[in-house]
N, C-alpha and C positions, 0 to 999 in steps of 0.2 A: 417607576419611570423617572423620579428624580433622582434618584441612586444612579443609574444609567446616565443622565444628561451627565452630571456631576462626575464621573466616573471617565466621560471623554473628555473631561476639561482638565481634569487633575491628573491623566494621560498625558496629555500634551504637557501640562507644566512640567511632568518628573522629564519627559523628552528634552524641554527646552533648558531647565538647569543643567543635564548631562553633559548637553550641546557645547555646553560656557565652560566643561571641564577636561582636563587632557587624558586619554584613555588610559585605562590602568594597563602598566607593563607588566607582563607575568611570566615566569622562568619558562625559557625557550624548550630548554633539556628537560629529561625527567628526575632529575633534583634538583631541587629548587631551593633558593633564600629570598623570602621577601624581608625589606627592611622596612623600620618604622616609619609610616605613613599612611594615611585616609585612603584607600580605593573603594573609587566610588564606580558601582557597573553603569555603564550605558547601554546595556541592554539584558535579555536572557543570554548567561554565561555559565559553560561547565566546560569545569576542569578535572586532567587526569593526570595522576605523579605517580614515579615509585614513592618518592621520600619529598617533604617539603616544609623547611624550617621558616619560622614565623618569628621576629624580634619582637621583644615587652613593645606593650603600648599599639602594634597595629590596629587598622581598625580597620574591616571592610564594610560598606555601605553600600545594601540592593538597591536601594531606589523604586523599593516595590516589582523587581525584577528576581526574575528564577534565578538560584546560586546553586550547581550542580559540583561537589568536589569531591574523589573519588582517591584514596590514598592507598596503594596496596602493599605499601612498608612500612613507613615511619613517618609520622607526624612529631613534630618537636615545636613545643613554646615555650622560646624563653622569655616568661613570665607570661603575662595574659594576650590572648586574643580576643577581640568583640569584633562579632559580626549581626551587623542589625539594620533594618528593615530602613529606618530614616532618623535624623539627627531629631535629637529633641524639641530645637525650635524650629521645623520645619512647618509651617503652617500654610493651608490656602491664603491664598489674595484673600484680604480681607472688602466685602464686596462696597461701591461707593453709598453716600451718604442721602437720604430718600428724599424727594423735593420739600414745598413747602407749602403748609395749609393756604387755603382760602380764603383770602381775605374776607372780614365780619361784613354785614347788611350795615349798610350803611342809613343811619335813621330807623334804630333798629327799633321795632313796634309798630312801625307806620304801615299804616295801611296801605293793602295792593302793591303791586310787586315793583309801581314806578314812584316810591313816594316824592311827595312834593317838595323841591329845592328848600323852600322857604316854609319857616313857621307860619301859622296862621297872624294876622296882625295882633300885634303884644304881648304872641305867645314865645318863649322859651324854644329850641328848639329840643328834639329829638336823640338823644344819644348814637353816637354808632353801636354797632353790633361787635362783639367781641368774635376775635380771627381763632376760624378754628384750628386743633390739633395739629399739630405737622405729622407725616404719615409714618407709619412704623417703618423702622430699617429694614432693611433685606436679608434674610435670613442668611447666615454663614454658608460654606461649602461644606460637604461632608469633608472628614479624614483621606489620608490618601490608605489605600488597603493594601496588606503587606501582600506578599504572594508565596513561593515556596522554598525553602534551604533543606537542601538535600544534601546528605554524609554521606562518604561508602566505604569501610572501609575493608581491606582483605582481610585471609582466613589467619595471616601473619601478622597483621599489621599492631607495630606499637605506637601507641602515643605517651604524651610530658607534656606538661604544663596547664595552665587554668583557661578555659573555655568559656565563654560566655555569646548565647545568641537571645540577642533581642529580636523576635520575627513579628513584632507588634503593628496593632495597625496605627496610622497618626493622627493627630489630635484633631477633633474638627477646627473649623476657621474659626476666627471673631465674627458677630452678625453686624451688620451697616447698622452707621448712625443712625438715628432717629429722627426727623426730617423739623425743618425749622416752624415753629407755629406760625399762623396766619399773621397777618398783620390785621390790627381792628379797625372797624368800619371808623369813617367819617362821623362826626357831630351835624348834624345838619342845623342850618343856619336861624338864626331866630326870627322871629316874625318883626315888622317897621311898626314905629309908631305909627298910629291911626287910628282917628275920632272910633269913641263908642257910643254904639248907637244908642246903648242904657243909658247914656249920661243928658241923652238929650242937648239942650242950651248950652249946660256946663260945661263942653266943648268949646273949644281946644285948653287943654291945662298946662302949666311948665312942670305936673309933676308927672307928664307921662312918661315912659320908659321904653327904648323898643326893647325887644324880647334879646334875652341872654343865647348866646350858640349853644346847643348841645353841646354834650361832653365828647371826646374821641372816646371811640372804642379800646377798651384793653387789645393786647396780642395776644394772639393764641398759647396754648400749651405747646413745648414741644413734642416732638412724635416718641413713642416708646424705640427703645434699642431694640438690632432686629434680633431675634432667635440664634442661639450658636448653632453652628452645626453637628450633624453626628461623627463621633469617632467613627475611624476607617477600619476595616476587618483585622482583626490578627490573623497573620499568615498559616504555613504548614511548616513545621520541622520534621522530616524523617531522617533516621538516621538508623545504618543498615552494620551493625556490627557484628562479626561471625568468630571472634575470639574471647577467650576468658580474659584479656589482659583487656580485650575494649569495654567490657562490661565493670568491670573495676573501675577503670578508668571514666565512665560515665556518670557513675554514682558524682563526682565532680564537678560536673559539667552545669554549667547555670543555664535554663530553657524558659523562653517566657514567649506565647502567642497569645497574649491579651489584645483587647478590644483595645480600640484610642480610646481616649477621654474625649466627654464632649467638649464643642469648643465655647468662649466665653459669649456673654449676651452681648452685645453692641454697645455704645455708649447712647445715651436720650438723647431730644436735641434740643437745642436756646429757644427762647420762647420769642414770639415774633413781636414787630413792632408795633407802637401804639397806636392809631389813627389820628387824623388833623382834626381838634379838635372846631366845632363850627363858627364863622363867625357870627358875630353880633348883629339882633337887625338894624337896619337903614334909620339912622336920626331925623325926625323932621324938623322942619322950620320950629316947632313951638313944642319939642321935645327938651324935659331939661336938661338932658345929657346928652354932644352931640358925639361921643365915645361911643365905640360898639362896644359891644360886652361880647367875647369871646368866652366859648367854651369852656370847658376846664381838661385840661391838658390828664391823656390816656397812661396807664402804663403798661411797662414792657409784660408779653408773658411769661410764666415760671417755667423756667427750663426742666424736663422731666429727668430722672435720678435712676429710672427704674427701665426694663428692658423684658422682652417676653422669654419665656421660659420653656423647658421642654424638651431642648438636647437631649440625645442618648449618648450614651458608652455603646462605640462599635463591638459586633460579637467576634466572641474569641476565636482563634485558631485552633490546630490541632496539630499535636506530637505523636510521632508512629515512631518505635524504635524496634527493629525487626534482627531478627538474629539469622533470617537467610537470604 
């Protein structure tokens, strides 16, 4: 099913690049010269020539589209032709980058789910809670998958020069960033000076103290990079040769319907921010210090390095060469 989803998206995109390109002109008559340049198809295309010369250096590009060419004379290259499936750096949209963790419990330890703003009196507060994880990226798109280049040629037909089809499927995408970590909880605030009841008489003292703020929360981790996606299928080369001069001549001919490569892990993400660390409690009238004491200030989380794993290599195509 994800193959499928995947498969309508990476459809539309090879649609919408095509769109953005000017159609390929191709010999009206039946001989033909193409000169050097990129044709790139716009859709399932087949052609039929008697005879049809190719300059060094062309290159046709399917676009994962049917390439149908039918030669019943003479094929001539001068110097090489490639004809292949998609440009090397042709990658899916690499997908956006994944939210971000949840901020840490703020007054982490404390009891029940509402804890209390404030320390107990002269206590210390409470630390924040460290933000968690930021969420793993979005796995890549698969490859885009080649589809069919088909030869034909007559029981006369000569060919020259060096041939090359790459009918490969494409690389998968990059996986999404790794999503940013939490930001960490709050310090919760320290408790106010106020008499204790152990000290009895010896109440009120200048050496009391109200309670220091908790610390902030660290930030979270960030999220793992997301999974690459899979390489896109190698295509089908068939190619139909009914002479001894084509069979010679194939021995030549360079043929590759490999799988894509899978595509890269995604990059992790920054680690979130630190939490406000709490302040100091309330100084009383006969408090020696009338300074809060503020928390101790959180740090940021460690940005993650690492990204999930698991891409395949799309599976290969398939070479038919038939002699009728």
């Amino acid at each position: 099913m994800r193959r499928s989803l995947i498969f309508m998206v990476v459809t539309s995109l090879c649609a919408a690049r095509a769109a953005e390109l000017p159609p390929p002109s191709w010999p009206p008559s039946r001989n033909g010269i193409l000169p050097r340049a990129e044709y790139v198809l716009q859709g399932d295309t087949t052609l039929s020539y008697d005879g049809l010369s190719f300059e060094d250096g062309t290159i046709i590009t399917t676009q994962g589209y049917d390439f149908d060419l039918e030669i019943r004379q003479s094929l001539e290259i001068k110097g090489t032709l490639i004809i292949r499936s998609f440009p090397d750096d042709r990658l899916p949209p690499q997908p956006a980058a994944a939210g971000t963790g949840r901020r840490g419990h703020p007054h982490f330890g404390a009891p029940g789910p509402y804890p209390a703003a404030d320390a107990a009196d002269r206590e210390d507060g409470m630390a924040g809670g460290t933000g968690e994880r930021g969420p793993t990226g979005i796995p890549g798109a698969d490859g885009f998958d080649a589809r069919a280049v088909t030869l034909r040629f007559g029981p006369a037909a000569t060919m020259t020069g060096k041939l090359v089809i790459r009918n490969v499927g494409g690389t998968g995408g990059t996986g999404g960033p790794g999503g940013i970590g939490g930001p960490g909880g709050n310090g919760q605030r320290g408790g106010k000076c106020a008499p204790d009841p152990g000290r009895g008489p010896a109440w009120p003292s200048f050496d009391d103290l109200p309670g220091r703020g908790g610390p902030a929360g660290q930030g979270g981790p960030g999220g793992f990079g997301g999974r690459g996606g899979d390489g896109g299928r190698g295509g089908m080369i068939v190619i139909q040769a009914r002479s001894k001069g084509a069979h010679e001549w194939l021995i030549t001919v360079e043929l590759s319907v490999a799988g894509g490569e899978p595509g890269k892990i995604g990059p992790g993400g920054s680690g979130g921010n630190a939490g406000q660390p709490g302040p100091g409690g309330p100084a009383g009238e006969l408090c020696s210090s009338k300074v809060e004491r503020i928390g101790a200030q959180g740090t940021y989380g460690p940005g993650e390095t690492k990204g999930m794993e698991g891409a395949q290599k799309g599976p290969d195509g398939i070479i038919k060469v038939l002699s009728d």
